[in-house]
C-alpha positions in Angstrom: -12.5 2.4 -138.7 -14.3 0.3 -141.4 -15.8 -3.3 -141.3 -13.7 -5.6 -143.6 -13.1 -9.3 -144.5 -9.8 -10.6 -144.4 -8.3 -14.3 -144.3 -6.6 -14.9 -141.4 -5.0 -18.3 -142.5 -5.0 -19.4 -146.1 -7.0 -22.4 -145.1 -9.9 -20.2 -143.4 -12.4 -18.7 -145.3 -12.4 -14.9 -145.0 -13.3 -13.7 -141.8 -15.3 -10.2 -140.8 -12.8 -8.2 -138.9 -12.7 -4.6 -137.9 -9.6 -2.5 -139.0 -8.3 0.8 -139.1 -8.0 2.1 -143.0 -9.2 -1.2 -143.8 -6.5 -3.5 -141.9 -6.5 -5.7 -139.4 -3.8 -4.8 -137.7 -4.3 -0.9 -138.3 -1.2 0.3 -140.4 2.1 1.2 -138.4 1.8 5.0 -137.5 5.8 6.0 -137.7 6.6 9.8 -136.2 9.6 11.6 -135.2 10.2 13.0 -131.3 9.4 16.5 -131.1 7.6 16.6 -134.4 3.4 17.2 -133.7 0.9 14.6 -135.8 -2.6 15.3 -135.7 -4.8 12.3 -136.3 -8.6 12.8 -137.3 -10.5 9.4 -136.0 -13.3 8.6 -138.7 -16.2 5.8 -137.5 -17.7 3.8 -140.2 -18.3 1.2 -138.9 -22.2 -0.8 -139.0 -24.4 0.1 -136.2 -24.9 -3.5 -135.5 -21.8 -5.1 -133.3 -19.9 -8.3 -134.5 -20.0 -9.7 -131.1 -22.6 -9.9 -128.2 -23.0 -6.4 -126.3 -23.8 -6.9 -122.5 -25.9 -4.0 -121.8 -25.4 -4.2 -118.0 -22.3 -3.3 -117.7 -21.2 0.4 -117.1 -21.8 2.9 -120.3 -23.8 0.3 -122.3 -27.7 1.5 -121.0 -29.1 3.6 -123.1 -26.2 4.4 -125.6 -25.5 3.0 -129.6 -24.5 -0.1 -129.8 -21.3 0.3 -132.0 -19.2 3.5 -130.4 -15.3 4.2 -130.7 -13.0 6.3 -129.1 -8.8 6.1 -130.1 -6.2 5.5 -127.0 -2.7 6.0 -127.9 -1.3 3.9 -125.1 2.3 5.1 -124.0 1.2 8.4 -125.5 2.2 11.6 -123.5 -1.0 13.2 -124.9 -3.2 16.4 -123.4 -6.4 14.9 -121.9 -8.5 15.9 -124.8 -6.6 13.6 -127.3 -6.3 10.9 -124.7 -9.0 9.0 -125.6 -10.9 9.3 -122.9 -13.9 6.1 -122.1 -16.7 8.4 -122.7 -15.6 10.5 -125.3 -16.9 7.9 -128.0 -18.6 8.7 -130.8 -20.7 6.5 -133.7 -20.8 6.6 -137.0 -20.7 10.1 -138.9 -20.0 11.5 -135.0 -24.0 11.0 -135.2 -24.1 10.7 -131.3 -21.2 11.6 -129.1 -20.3 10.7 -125.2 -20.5 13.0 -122.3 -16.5 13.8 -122.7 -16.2 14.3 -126.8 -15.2 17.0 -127.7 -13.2 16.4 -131.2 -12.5 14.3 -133.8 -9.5 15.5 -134.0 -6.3 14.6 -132.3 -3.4 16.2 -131.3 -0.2 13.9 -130.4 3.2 16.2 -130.0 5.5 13.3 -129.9 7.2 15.2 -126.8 8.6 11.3 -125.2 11.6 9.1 -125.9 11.9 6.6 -129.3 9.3 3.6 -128.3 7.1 1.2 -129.3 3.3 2.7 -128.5 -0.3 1.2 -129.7 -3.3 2.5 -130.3 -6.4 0.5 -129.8 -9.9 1.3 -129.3 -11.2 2.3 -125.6 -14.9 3.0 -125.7 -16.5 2.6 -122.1 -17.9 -0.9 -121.6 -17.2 -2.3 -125.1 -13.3 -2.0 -125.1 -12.5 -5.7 -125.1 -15.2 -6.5 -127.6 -14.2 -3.1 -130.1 -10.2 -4.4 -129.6 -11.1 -8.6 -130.2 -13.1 -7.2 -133.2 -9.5 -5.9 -134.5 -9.7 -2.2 -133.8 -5.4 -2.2 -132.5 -2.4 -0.5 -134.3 1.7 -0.1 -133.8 2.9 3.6 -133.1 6.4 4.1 -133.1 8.4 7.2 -131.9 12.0 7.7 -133.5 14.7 10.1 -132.4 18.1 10.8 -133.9 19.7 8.9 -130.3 17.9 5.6 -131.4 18.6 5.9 -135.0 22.9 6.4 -133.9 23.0 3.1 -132.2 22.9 1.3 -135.6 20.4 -1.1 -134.2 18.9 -3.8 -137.2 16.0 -1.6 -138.9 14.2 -2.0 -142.6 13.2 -5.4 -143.5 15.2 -6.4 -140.5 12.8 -4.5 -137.9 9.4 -6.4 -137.8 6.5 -5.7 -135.0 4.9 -8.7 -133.8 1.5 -8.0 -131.9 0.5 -11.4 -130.5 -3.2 -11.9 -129.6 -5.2 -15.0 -129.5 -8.7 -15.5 -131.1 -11.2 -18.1 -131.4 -13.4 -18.9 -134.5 -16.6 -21.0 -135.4 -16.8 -23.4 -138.2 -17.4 -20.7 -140.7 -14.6 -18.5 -140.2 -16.2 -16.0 -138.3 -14.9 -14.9 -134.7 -16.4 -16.3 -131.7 -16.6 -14.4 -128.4 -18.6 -15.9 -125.3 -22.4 -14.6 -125.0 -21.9 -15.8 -121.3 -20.1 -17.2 -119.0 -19.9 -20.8 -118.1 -21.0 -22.0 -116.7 -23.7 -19.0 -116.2 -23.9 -17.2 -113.2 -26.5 -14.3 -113.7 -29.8 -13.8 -115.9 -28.4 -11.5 -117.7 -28.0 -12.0 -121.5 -25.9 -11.4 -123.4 -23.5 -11.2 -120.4 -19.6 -10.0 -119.7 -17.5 -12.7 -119.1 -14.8 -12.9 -116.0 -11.9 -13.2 -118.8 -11.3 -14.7 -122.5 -9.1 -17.0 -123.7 -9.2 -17.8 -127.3 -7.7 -21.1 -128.5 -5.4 -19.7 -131.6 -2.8 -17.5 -131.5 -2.6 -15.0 -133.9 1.0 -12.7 -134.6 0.2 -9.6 -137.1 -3.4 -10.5 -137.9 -2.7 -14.5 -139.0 -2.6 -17.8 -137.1 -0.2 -19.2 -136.6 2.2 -17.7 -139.0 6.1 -18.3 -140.1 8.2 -15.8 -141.1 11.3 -16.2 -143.2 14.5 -14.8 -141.9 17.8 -14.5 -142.6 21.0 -15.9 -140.5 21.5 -12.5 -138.9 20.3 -10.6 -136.0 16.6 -9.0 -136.3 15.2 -6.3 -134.1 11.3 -7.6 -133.1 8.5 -5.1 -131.3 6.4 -7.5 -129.6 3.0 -6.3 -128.4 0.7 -8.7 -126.0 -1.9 -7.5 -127.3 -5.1 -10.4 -126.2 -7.5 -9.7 -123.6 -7.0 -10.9 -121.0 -3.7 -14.0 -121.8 -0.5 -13.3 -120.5 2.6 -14.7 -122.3 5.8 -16.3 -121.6 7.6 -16.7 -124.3 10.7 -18.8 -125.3 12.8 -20.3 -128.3 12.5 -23.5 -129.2 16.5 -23.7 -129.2 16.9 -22.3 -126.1 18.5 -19.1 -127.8 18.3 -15.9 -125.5 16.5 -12.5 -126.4 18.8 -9.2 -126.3 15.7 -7.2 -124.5 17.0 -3.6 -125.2 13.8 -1.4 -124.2 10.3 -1.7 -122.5 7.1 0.0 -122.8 8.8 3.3 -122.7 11.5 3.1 -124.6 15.1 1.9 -124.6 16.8 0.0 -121.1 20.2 1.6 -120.5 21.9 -1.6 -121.3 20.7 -4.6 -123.2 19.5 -7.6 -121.2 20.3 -11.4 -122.1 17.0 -13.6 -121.6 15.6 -16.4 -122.2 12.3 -16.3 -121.4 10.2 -12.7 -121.8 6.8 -12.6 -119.5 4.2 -10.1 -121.4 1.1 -9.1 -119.5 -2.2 -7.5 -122.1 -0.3 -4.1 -123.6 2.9 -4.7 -122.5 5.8 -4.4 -124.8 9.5 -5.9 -125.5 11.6 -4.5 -127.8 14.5 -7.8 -128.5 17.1 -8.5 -130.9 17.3 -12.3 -131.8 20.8 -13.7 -133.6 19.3 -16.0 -136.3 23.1 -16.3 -137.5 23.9 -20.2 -135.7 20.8 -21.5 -137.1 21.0 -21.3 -140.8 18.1 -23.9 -142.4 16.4 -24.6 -139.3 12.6 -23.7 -137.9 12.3 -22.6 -134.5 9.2 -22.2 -132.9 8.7 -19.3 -130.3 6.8 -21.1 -127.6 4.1 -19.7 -124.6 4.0 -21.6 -121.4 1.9 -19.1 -119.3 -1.2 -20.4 -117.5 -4.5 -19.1 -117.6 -5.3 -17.2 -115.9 -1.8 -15.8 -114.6 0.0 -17.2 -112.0 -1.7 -20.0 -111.2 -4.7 -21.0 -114.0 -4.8 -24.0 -116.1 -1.9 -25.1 -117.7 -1.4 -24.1 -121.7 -2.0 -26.7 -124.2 1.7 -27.5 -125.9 0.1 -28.3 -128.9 -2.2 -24.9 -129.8 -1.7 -21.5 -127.5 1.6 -23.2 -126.2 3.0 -22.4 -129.7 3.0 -18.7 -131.3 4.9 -18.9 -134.2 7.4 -20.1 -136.6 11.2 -18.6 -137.4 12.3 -20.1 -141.0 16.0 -19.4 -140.9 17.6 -19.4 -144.5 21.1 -19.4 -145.6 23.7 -16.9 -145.6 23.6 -14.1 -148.3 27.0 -12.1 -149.2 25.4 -9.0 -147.4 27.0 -8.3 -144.2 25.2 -8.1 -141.2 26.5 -4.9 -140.0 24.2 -3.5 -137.1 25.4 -4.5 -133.5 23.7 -4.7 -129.5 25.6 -1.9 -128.1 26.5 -2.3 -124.4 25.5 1.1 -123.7 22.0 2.2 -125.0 20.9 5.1 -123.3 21.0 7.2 -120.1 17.7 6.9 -117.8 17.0 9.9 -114.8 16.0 7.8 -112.6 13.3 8.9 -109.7 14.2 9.3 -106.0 11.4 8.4 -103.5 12.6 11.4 -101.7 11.3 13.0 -104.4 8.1 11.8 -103.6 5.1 14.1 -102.0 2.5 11.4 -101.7 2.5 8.2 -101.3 -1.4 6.3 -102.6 -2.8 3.2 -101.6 -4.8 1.1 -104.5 -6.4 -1.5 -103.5 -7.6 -4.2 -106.3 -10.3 -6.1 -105.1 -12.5 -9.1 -106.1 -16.2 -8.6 -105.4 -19.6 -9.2 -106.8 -21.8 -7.5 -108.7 -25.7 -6.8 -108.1 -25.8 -9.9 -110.5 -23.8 -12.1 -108.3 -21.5 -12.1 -111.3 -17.3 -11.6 -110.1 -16.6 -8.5 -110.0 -12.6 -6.5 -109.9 -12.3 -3.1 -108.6 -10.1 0.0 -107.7 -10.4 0.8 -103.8 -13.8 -0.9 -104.0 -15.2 2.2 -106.0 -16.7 2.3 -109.8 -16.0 4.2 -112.6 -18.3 6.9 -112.1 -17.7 7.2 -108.7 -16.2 10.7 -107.4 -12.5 11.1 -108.5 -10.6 10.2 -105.4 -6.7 10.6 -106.7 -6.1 14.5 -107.6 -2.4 15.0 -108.5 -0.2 18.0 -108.6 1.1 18.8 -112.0 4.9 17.9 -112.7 4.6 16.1 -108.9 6.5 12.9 -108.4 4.0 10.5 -106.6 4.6 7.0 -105.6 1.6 4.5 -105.6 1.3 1.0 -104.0 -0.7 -1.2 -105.5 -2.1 -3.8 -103.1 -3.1 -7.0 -104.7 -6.1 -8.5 -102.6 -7.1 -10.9 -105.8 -5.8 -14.4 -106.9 -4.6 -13.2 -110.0 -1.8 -11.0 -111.4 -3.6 -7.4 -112.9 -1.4 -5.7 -115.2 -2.8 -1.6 -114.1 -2.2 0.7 -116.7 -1.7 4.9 -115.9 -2.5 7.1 -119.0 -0.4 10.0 -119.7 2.6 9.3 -117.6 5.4 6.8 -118.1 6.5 5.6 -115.2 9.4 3.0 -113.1 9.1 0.0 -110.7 10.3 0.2 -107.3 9.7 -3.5 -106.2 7.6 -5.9 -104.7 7.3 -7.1 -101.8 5.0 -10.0 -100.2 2.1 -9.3 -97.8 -0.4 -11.1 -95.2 -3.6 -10.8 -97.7 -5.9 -12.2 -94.7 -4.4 -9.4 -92.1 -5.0 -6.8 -94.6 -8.6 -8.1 -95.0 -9.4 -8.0 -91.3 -7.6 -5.3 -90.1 -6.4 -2.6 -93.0 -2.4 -3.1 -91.7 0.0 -3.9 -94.1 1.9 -6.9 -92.8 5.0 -7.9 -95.4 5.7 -11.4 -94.8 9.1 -11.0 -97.1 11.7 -8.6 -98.6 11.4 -6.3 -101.6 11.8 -7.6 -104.8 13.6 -5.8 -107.2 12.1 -5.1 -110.6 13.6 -8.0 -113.2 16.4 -6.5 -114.8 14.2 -6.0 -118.0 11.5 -4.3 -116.7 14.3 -1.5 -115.1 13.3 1.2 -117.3 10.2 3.7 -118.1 6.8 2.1 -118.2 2.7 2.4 -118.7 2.3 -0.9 -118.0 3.4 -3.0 -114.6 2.5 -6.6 -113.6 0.8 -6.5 -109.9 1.0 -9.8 -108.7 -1.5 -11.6 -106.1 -0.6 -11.0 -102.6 2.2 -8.5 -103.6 2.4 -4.9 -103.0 3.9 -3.1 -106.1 5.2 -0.2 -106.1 5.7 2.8 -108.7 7.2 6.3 -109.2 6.1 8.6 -111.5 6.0 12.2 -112.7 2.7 13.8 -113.4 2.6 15.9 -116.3 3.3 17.6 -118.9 -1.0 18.0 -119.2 -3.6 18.8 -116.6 -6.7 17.1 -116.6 -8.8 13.7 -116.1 -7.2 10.2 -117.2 -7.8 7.1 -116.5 -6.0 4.4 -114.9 -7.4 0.6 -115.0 -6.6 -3.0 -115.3 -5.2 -4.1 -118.8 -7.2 -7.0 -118.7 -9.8 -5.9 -121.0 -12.7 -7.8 -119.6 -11.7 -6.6 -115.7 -11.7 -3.0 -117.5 -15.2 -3.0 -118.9 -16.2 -4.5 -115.6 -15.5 -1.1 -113.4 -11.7 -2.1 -112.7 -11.1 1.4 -113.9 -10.7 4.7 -112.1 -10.4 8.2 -113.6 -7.4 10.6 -111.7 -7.1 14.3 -112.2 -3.7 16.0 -112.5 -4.4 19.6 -111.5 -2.0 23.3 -111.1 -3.1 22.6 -107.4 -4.5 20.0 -104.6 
């Protein structure tokens, strides 16, 4: 993890970035199922931070400044290579956290073929360490993905969308506080972020050249705190074929693709009608998501540019099979718990707004202690006005439904009062996931497996300024309750 300069747009000057061996977006980590990698996590990065540290907020008092810790989200990792909050260390490992205990990681790669990340998750500064550039692609491959003949090369391009914002020089900006203020506290957290420039790959606004054939694109959402919904400019559909977990069973024919913070698509896009033409893949998703402000058409409504050239005499021979893959799907009678979350909007001893878990903080008592290799189904129960994509570490994991609920009964009287039917997951979120979309006065439900690891792991809100605000719980899986 080294501080580097790097031009963003060839009209900006450079811009101070951090970035894994030097790049910003760290370099594509490519591994093969079943086959071990060990990863040793270096910090040499400045002891001064690029952007304003609040010191109020949880892990922050008393600690450096400039810490990291590694999260390989998606990974099915043992807890000591999880990248756990307060395992962080500075530069040289000089000072360490309460949970570090190596520099170096294990990852056995014992999961499906997906599309992973790793990004930085150091308690308290996670939003700031990740906006500063510390986020990477990690794909798993297996011989069952590489048989479907699916485009890959040149043809298979990840496209990690974040937005930024930037001052006059170049430089990134991040709030110092929120406005307008709300606490004495400077520098202070703010509620979210929203930059105004999108960036794809570590440049604004770019194009990319393609040919009039199909392309298989790994798109990450990987901002803050903006969600995405993104469409073609021509109307053309996406062929979604996997998720954060890996491939669907069957490819799914869209035209619109909602991404919350760390969730992933996996599409094909036939580029072979529109030889010679630019088409723009377009964001309509308010801020904040459902029901914020409307996006501006003209800057974080557009994310990038498709430059379709003409047909060359090679033949496009990869295909979208009808039939990717075979999923085992859960049975809630499989089940032996069922847990209530609760997320929650409070305030904090500031008077600043404040999200939580079940009303508790990070460093309260672990309250969730799972059986390993147990299947579990959890509820989440949105009490907030906005939609929180949670997050589980370790486990992957599938949607049940939703299903809409009184939010003022709840409040007053702890009952669960549905005021409609269950909602189905959308067709192309019916397969394994880390990463599911809780809406506001929904209960979500999910199904999961806990294993193939003991131990403690967090699970939060993806929202990276809600995370380093104490919407973040740890959970133990243990050999018994």
């Amino acid at each position: 993890m080294k501080q580097i300069k790097q031009r963003l747009h060839r009209y900006f000057p450079e811009t101070t970035v951090w970035g894994y061996e030097g790049f910003y977006p760290g370099p594509i980590i490519e591994v093969q199922r079943n086959k071990p990698v060990v990863v040793k996590w270096i910090n040499s990065l400045p002891d001064k931070h690029l952007l304003p540290v609040d010191h109020t907020v949880h892990g922050c008092m008393n600690t450096p400044e400039v810490r990291t810790v590694v999260h390989l989200h998606g990974g099915n990792v043992p807890a000591v290579s999880d990248g756990h909050p307060e395992a962080w260390f500075t530069r040289k490992y000089g000072e360490t956290g309460p949970a570090f205990s190596t520099s170096v990681y294990y990852y056995p790669n014992n999961q499906r073929a997906a599309t992973l990340w790793y990004h930085d998750h150091a308690i308290g500064i996670t939003r700031l360490n990740v906006y500063a550039g510390l986020a990477g692609i990690y794909y798993i491959r297996d011989k069952h993905e590489r048989s479907l003949n699916l485009p890959k090369g040149k043809h298979e391009i990840p496209l990690i969308i974040q937005d930024r914002s930037f001052n006059k020089d170049g430089s990134l900006f991040y709030p110092s506080k929120p406005e307008p203020p709300v606490a004495d506290v400077y520098p202070s957290i703010v509620p979210e972020f929203f930059g105004n420039t999108i960036l794809v790959n570590g440049k604004v606004w770019p194009y990319l050249s393609v040919e009039p054939r199909k392309y298989r694109f790994r798109i990450l959402n990987g901002s803050n705190s903006r969600f995405y919904r993104l469409r073609f400019s021509t109307g053309q559909p996406f062929y979604q074929i996997g998720t954060d977990g890996g491939l669907l069973e069957r490819p799914v024919e869209v035209n619109t693709i909602t991404l919350a913070p760390a969730e992933r698509a996996d599409v094909i896009v036939d580029f072979s009608r529109y030889a010679g033409e630019k088409i723009l893949l377009l964001n309509d998703a308010p801020t904040p998501f459902p029901d914020g402000d409307p996006v501006d058409p003209d800057t974080t409504g557009q994310i990038m540019q498709f430059r379709v050239g003409y047909p060359y005499f090679v033949h496009d021979n990869s295909r979208i099979p009808d039939r990717l893959c075979r999923i085992e799907w859960l049975s809630e009678s499989s089940a032996i718990k069922v847990r209530d979350q609760e997320l929650i909007e409070s305030v904090d001893e500031y008077g600043r707004p404040i999200l939580l878990l079940n009303n508790k903080r990070w460093d309260d008592p672990i309250d969730d202690t799972t059986l390993f290799q147990s299947v579990e189904i959890w509820r989440f129960i949105n009490l907030t006005v906005d939609t929180h994509p949670i997050h589980l570490h370790l486990v992957q994991f599938q949607i049940l439904d939703r299903q809409p609920f009184d939010v003022e009964h709840y409040k007053s009287t702890g009952e669960v009062v549905f005021t409609g039917p269950k909602v189905k997951p959308d067709l192309n979120e019916r397969g394994w996931k880390d990463t599911v979309r809780a809406n506001p006065g929904e209960v979500t439900r999910i199904i999961a497996r806990f294993g193939d690891y003991t131990g403690i792991y967090p699970w939060h809100c993806h929202i990276l300024e809600h995370e380093d605000h104490e919407m973040m719980r740890p959970y133990e899986v243990n050999f018994k309750l």
